[in-house]
C-alpha positions, -999 to +999 in steps of 0.1 A: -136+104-630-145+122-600-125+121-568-141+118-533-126+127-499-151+095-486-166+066-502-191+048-488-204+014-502-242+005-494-269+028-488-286+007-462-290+022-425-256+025-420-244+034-446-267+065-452-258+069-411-223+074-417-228+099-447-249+119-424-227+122-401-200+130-423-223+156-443-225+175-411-187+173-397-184+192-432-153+194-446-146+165-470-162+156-500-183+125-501-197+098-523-226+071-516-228+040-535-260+019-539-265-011-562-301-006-560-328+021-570-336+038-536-321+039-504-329+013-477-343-010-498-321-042-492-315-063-458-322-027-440-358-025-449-365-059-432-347-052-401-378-034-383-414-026-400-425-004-366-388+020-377-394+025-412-435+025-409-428+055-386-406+075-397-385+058-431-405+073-461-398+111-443-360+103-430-356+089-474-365+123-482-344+136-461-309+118-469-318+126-502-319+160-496-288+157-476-266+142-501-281+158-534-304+131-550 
């Protein structure tokens, strides 16, 4: 088992938000935990089609980056 400074549960906006934000405090190791096979795909990705058609596919590629994936 791996430990983790942070643990963050969902990979929704907020979620990847947080890990961000945390990623670039630096300092602390940190974990994000999705259910699902990508990033922002659950109640997130109905929130707003003009966000995600603008920028989502771009800003998933970067949080991937960000956190390793």
């Amino acid at each position: 088992m791996t430990d983790f400074d942070v643990v963050v549960i969902g990979g929704g906006v907020v979620g990847c938000a947080v890990v961000r934000r945390l990623a670039l405090a630096g300092g602390q190791s940190l974990a994000l935990l999705e259910q699902a096979d990508n990033l922002i795909t659950g109640a997130s990705s109905a929130n707003s089609g003009i966000f995600h058609t603008v920028c989502c596919s771009q800003w998933r590629v970067d949080i991937r980056e960000l956190i390793g994936l």
